[in-house]
N, C-alpha and C positions, 0 to 999 in steps of 0.2 A: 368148617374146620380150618384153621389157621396154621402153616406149615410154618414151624420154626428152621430157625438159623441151624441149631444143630443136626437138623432131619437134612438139611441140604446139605452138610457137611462144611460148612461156614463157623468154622470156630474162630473168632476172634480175641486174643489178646487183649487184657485190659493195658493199654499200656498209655492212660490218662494220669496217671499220678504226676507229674512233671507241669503237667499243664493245667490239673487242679491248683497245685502252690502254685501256680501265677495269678489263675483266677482270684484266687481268695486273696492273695499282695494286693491288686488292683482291681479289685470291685467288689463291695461289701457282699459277701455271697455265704451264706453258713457252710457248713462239710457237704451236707448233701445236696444242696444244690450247685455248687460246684463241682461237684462228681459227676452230676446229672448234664451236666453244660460241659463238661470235659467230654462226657462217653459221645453226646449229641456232636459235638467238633471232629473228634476223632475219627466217628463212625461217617460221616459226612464225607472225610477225607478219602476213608478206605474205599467207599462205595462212590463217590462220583459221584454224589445225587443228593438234591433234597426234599426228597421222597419219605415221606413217614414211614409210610409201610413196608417200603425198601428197606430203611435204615433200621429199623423193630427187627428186623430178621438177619443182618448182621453185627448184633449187641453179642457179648461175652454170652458161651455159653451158662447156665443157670439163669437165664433172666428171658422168661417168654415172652414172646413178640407181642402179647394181648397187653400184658402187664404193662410193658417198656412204650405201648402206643399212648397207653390212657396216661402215663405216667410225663409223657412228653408234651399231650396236651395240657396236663395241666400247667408244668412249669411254662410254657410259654405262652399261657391266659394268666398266672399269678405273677410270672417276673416282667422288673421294668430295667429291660437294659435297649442303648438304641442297639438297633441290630444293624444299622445302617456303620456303629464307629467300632464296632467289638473285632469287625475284621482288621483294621488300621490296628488297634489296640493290641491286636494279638502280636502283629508282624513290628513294631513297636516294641515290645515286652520281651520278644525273643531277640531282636537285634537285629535281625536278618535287613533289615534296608543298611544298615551299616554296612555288610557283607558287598550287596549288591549295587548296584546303580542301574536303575531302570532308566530305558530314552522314553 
């Protein structure tokens, strides 16, 4: 038996839409897998970890941890993004190195 997010009392916020329209600007990605690659960033942020089974259990309320696991294996066995430049890409797209200067 699999303990969902909302049985811990982990309800997270979908609050990916901002960072889908960027995905989909800069890398050819349809709705839902851009959705699916937003909640994955998102949820990674909130939780500190890139732990699958972690991150399956803090997804938006309505979407089981069973579902969101197999649903994550898949996009990351079908999609071809480097994962090595998508983080540069991000911080890139949002400006944020303009803001900042890193030593």
């Amino acid at each position: 038996m699999m303990i969902t997010g909302k049985e811990l009392g982990l309800h997270m916020k979908d609050h990916s839409a901002p960072l889908v329209e960027l995905l989909q600007k800069h890398i050819s990605l349809n709705l839902s897998r851009a959705k699916c690659l937003g909640l994955f960033i998102i949820s990674m942020l909130n939780s500190r970890t890139v732990n699958m089974s972690l991150l399956c259990n803090r997804m938006p309320s309505g979407i089981k941890a069973a579902s969101w696991y197999r649903r994550m294996q898949r996009f990351i066995s079908e999609i071809s993004i480097s994962w090595r430049v998508l983080p540069v890409m991000l911080v890139m797209m949002t400006g944020f190195e303009q803001e900042q200067k890193f030593k």
